[in-house]
Every structure is written in structure tokens, then in C-alpha cells.
C-alpha angles and dihedrals in degrees: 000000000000097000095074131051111281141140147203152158137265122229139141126223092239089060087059121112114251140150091243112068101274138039112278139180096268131087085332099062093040094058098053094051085062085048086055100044089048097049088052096248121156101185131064105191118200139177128251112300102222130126102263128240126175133030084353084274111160079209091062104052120163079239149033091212107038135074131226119274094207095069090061104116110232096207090064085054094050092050080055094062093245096106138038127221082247090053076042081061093061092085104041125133095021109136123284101198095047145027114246102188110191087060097041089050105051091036097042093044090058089048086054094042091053096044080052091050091060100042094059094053086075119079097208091058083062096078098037087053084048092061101045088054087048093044110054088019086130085078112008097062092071101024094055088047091053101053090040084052092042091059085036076059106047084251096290111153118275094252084061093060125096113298097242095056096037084064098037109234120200089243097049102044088060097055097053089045086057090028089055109036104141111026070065101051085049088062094047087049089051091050094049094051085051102061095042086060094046094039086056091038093055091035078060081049108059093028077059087058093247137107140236112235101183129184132258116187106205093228136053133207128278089222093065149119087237093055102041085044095050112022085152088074102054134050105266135141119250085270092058094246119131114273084187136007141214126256148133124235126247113309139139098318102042139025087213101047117243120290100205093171105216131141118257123244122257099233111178081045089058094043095059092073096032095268083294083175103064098036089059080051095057093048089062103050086039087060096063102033141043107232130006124238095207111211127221089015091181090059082077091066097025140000137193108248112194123181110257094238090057119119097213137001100263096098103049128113128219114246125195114268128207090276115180096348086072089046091050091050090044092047096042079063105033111033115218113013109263078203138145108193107217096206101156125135120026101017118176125183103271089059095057087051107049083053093042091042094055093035097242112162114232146207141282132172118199083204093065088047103095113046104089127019138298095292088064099130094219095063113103098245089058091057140119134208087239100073140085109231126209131186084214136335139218094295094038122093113240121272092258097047087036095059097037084065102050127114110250087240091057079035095057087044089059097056098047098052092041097046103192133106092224123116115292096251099044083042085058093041099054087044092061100043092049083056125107089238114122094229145014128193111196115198118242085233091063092037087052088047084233119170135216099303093064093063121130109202135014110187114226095027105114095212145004096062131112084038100109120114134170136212134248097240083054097075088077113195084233093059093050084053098046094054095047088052082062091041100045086044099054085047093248099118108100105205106213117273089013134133114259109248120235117238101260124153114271144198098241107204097220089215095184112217 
């Protein structure tokens, strides 16, 4: 798919209209996929799936194998005969332009409690609900025990829990399988109406001709069902706790680096059966989308250890990651890497070879172009056909907010390098589509021209991000032309039934609206 010219549009779930408080994978979804289809996209581009944790960061799940819960569409339950318009009620009033999670969760949690309550009052569900717990128990088992022990535990971390369950003895683990029965089997039945929603949601969007890229953060929380369940595989002291975190030092977002936090991979551990793990992680993504953006793709060949009782992530050392040895298990079961490499920020040399040397294509953002001088590998001219290019990405502002706030000085560089008198974000769209790059992914924020207060993420800010949703006039047919005129003229659009183009050079026609 990334070896020809093709685009597409980011967008979370979360960010979808719908009637409950945050984007879901009802008429909401639905309706962006036709957005998507009449503008002549071919990629839909999402965050990570899991169940989200601190701080609601899809880069913080409570595990590395489940979904969220919270994105389930409860219209699709009630056609199913599991909720009534007055259970529907529940949720009203809730905002329509943003998330406010406290309110989505405890609301939407009781509309899902009540939909469970009524599925298992039918015989027949009890075996459907069987198999999928069969059927996914590698990872379910654990993951459905710990959420049921996190609300048993008033939601402390799992290294705050009793001692015999925080280390899971053999004993203990028995009783509150027993002790919890149910609050488990209530997991398992959230995770299996997800999948049927996003099973029917990805089956609309290949049926539409275009394909699902979805987002892995190298690293999971310590506060997970993949930690607690396989302390063995990451650095930790005899109580679970991090001996070291993950981070990266000082760049572009922050002075002090970022302190993600998270534990630090056992390495030689994983290698002795072949990172089963994370193969077994890989399956499972790979099973609801079509490619895979990796992120923290230096982390591979080297990755920022800190000591877990820094403060921030200035004092910290590389240390050598798995490097190719990872890549050739990955590619033995999986064939040829179905990989996006993320290497933006500090990059050193290892890290390009490694991507070069597995022929992973990498990134580039428009918005990081112009702050240094012609040799700045994300402007256009220093491009190669092998990347994914993006205007901005999640923890980018969006292109309005991001060139209001420019120095004149940046502000005079980007038009003269643009070159148009359009508007700043359709300036950087059409820039990016006109470029050799294989693909581009635009995020929904710069097609909507929307400013500062419609960004998602804003690394380093503790709280107030992944909130940002859109709604559904907004999607406006003009826009959708007007974004498949781009993407006709710079050859990406892939008419149905039609031949993939090669990446040739081409005569663009610069038609101003």
C-alpha cells in the first residue's frame, strides 16, 4: 500500500460526532468514511485502541491488546434489543465539541452495564460470549481480572493492591477470579461488542477502497494488565515497581526532555523466546488495521533510560536497543513488515540504518520545515518517495494555530517557500500532496481550517488534551471536493477497479479555488 501515491486523513475515533459524549463507531463513523471516500482518500489514519488510563491518553491504555470501551455505539446496542431510548437518555446533554471524560466514563459505564445486564439474560449469548473468550484468552484472561480488580480497588494502581494479588500468587489469583466473576465476564462482553463494531466499521472501510493505518506506542503503562501479567518482561524491583522509565532528552516540545514514565523492556528476557510478546502483540493490531505507524521507532536501536526517581528526563543515558534481531523475528512471522517507522525528533545514525536497512518507510512533518535552513530534511526538496508525510501530527497544533504563532522572521520562510496566496492550511495541504512522498496523511483539524483550540495533544501538558471532537455539518461536500481536486491533480486519487499509479514525476495544473 505505501509504495504508490496515496492520501488520507487523521482522525481518532474519539474526535467522531456522536449524540454520547465522544466520538464512537456508529453514524458517526460511518459518515466519515463517506467524507473520506468523496474527497478520494484511500487512508483512514487512527490512534492507538486501548482502553485509556491516565491522563485519557490513547498512548497510556490499561492494555496493549484491548480496545476502549468507551468508543462502542449504543444505538447499535439498542437495535440489538440490549438498551431502551430511555437507557439512550442517560447520556443526554453531555458536549458535542469536546470529550469531558469524567462525565463520558461514569455515564457511559452504567449504559454499558445496563446493555450487559440484558445479554446475559439470554441463554443463547452465553455461548457467543464463550467463544470470544476462547477465542482471544492469551490476552483476555488477564486483561478482564485486572479492570475488574482496578474498580474492586477503588482504581489504585496495581502495585497498591494487596501484595498477594499484586504479585499474582497462584492462591489468590484463584479467589478473585471466583470472587469477581462477573464484574470479569462484563469486560470480556465490552471487548466482544467492540470488535463486532469495529469488525463492521473496517469491513465499510475496505468495501469504501481505502485502508485502515492504526497506531502502536513502543511502550506500555506501568499501570497495565501487560505489566502486572508479565513483570518478568520489563525492568522492575521485586515489588513491581520501575527500576527505570522511558523518556526522551530535551528537543523541539520540551527544555527538559519528556518523562513518559513508563518501565523499560527487558530485552535479553524477550529475546530468549523469540519476543513472543510482542509478536503476539503485532498479531493483534494487525488484526483490526491494515499497517502499523510504530512509534518511537529509535527506541529499536536505542532507547533514553532515566532513573525512576528522576524528576524529569535531563539526566537520563541511551542505552542499545534490540536493533535488527527484533525486525528478523517480526519479519520470519509476518512476512514483509507491514511497518511505518515514527523517527521524528533526535535521530542519530543507527537509527536511519536500521530504517533504511529494513526498508521501512519514515516520517516527515511540513510544520517542523522551516525552522532552520534549506538542508532541513522535512522541506519538500529534501524528500524521498519512501516516507509518509504529514502537515502536522497529534502533538502538533494545528497549521492555522501553528502559523498565528510564528515569528515574522519563520512567518516570512514559509511564504516564501509556499508561494501562494491561499489560506495557510490548504497552502500546506496542497504542498504536501504535490510532493514525491508516497503518502501523505492530513489531519481533519487542517482540512476543517481549524485554529489552536481544536488541538488534540500538547505533549508536556499534564491534563485538558484528547478532548477535541467535530461535528458532523462540518464535514461540508465542498471541502471533500476540494480535497479530491488536490488529490486528483498530484495523481493520488485511486478511481475503483483502477490500476495503482507509479510514482513518476508529473505536470501538476495549479487550478486556484
Amino acid at each position: 500500500m505505501l509504495d504508490r501515491r496515496r492520501s488520507g486523513i487523521l482522525c481518532h475515533p474519539t474526535s467522531l460526532p456522536s449524540a454520547y459524549g465522544i466520538g464512537d463507531l456508529g453514524e458517526g463513523a460511518r459518515q466519515f468514511i463517506s467524507f473520506l471516500a468523496a474527497a478520494g482518500q484511500n487512508i483512514w489514519q487512527v490512534l492507538p485502541l486501548g482502553p485509556t488510563g491516565y491522563g485519557d491518553s490513547p498512548y497510556q491504555p490499561f492494555s496493549a491488546f484491548a480496545s476502549n470501551p468507551l468508543l462502542i455505539n449504543p444505538d447499535s446496542l439498542a437495535d440489538d434489543g440490549l438498551l431502551t431510548r430511555d437507557d439512550l437518555a442517560m447520556c443526554a446533554g453531555l458536549p458535542a465539541d469536546h470529550v469531558d471524560y469524567g462525565q463520558v466514563i461514569e455515564r457511559k459505564t452504567k449504559l454499558l452495564q445496563r446493555s450487559y445486564v440484558r445479554y446475559i439474560e439470554i441463554p443463547d449469548n452465553w455461548d457467543e460470549l464463550d467463544r470470544f473468550r476462547i477465542d482471544n484468552q492469551s490476552w483476555l484472561d488477564d486483561y478482564a481480572l485486572f479492570m475488574a480488580l482496578k474498580q474492586r480497588f477503588n482504581w489504585s494502581s496495581w502495585v497498591d493492591w494487596p501484595s498477594g494479588i499484586a504479585l499474582r500468587q497462584p492462591d489468590q489469583l484463584e479467589h478473585w477470579r471466583s470472587e469477581l466473576a462477573d464484574q470479569i465476564a462484563f469486560h470480556c462482553y465490552l471487548q466482544m461488542q467492540f470488535h463486532k463494531q469495529w469488525s463492521a466499521v473496517r469491513n465499510l472501510v475496505h468495501a469504501s477502497g481505502i485502508r485502515l493505518i492504526g497506531d502502536m506506542p513502543i511502550f506500555v503503562g506501568h499501570d497495565s494488565a501487560d505489566v502486572w501479567a508479565h513483570r518478568e518482561l520489563f525492568l522492575l524491583d521485586d515489588a513491581g515497581r520501575p527500576t527505570v522509565v522511558a523518556g526522551v532528552p530535551p528537543d523541539y516540545f520540551s527544555p527538559t526532555g519528556q518523562l513518559w514514565g513508563n518501565p523499560l523492556y527487558n530485552w535479553p528476557r524477550l529475546r530468549q523466546d523469540g519476543y513472543a510478546w510482542w509478536i503476539q502483540r503485532l498479531k493483534r493490531i494487525l488484526s483490526q488495521v491494515d499497517q502499523v505507524r510504530l512509534d518511537h521507532f529509535r527506541g529499536f536501536a536505542g532507547y533514553w533510560e532515566v532513573r525512576a526517581s528522576e524528576t524529569t528526563a535531563m539526566n537520563g543515558r541511551w542505552v542499545k536497543g534490540p536493533g535488527r534481531a527484533f525486525f528478523d523475528a517480526v519479519s520470519r512471522e509476518f512476512g514483509e513488515l507491514p511497518i511505518i517507522a515514527e523517527d521524528l525528533g533526535l535521530i542519530s545514525a543507527d537509527v536511519i540504518a536500521l530504517r533504511q536497512e529494513l526498508g521501512l518507510p519514515g516520517m516527515r512533518v511540513l510544520q517542523f520545515a522551516f525552522d532552520s535552513d534549506a538542508a532541513n530534511e522535512h522541506l519538500p526538496h529534501n524528500w524521498e518517495r519512501d516516507l509518509v508525510v504529514y502537515t502536522g501530527t497529534h502533538d502538533n497544533d494545528t497549521s492555522v494555530g501553528w502559523y498565528a504563532q510564528l515569528s515574522p522572521q519563520v512567518r516570512a520562510r514559509v511564504q516564501a517557500y509556499l508561494g501562494t496566496g491561499d489560506a495557510i492550511n490548504w497552502s500546506m495541504i496542497r504542498l504536501a500532496l504535490n510532493s514525491v512522498a508516497n503518502t501523505v496523511i492530513i489531519p481533519l483539524q487542517d482540512i476543517l481550517g481549524c485554529g489552536t483550540e481544536c488541538r488534540l495533544n500538547s505533549p508536556g501538558k499534564a491534563s485538558g488534551n484528547w478532548t477535541w471532537r467535530y461535528q458532523a455539518g462540518m464535514l461540508r461536500p465542498e471541502l471533500a471536493d476540494r480535497l479530491m481536486l488536490l488529490t486528483n491533480q498530484s495523481r493520488r486519487y485511486l478511481r475503483p477497479g483502477s490500476v495503482p499509479v507509479e510514482n513518476k514525476p508529473i505536470v501538476l495544473d495549479y487550478q486556484e479555488f
